[in-house]
N, C-alpha and C positions, 0 to 999 in steps of 0.2 A: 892704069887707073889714075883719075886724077884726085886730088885732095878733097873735089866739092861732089864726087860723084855718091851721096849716101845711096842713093837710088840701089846700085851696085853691089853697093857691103851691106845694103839692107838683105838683099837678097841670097847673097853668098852665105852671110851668114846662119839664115833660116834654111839655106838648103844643106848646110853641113851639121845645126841643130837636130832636124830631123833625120838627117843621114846617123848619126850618130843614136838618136833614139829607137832608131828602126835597130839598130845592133846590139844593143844594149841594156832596152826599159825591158823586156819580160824577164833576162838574167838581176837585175836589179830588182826586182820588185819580189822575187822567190827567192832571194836572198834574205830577206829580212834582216838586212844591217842599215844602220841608219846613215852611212858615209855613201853607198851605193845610189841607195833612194833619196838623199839630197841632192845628191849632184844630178842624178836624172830630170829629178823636180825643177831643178834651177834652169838645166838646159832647158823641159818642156819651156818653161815662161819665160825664157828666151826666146824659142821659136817661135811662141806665140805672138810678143810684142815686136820683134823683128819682121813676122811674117805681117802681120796687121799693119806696119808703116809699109813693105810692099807694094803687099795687093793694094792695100789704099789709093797709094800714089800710082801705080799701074792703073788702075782704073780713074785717077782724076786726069792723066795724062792722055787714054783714049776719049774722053768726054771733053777734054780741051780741044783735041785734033777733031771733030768730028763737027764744032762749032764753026 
């Protein structure tokens, strides 16, 4: 991976976000401790803003190539 590739850790990271929520947010949330469901929280809106610069850029890059 090179230093300018965000494209890449964009992605990695929103695929390990959600990998991690899938394991984790229903034990977290039926817990009802508030260390549990923050941290879940923090990752959702991680994967969210991680996955939003993504897909984003995946889709401004097939719309370049097709010009």
């Amino acid at each position: 991976m090179t230093q300018l590739d965000t494209l890449n850790g964009s992605g990695t990271t929103t695929a390990w976000s959600l990998t991690y929520l899938f394991v984790n947010a229903k034990r977290a949330v039926l817990s009802r401790r508030i260390g549990p469901i923050s941290l879940s929280s923090a990752i959702a809106v991680n994967a969210i803003l991680y996955g939003t610069d993504y897909f984003g850029r995946e889709n401004q890059s097939e719309s370049e190539a097709q010009q």
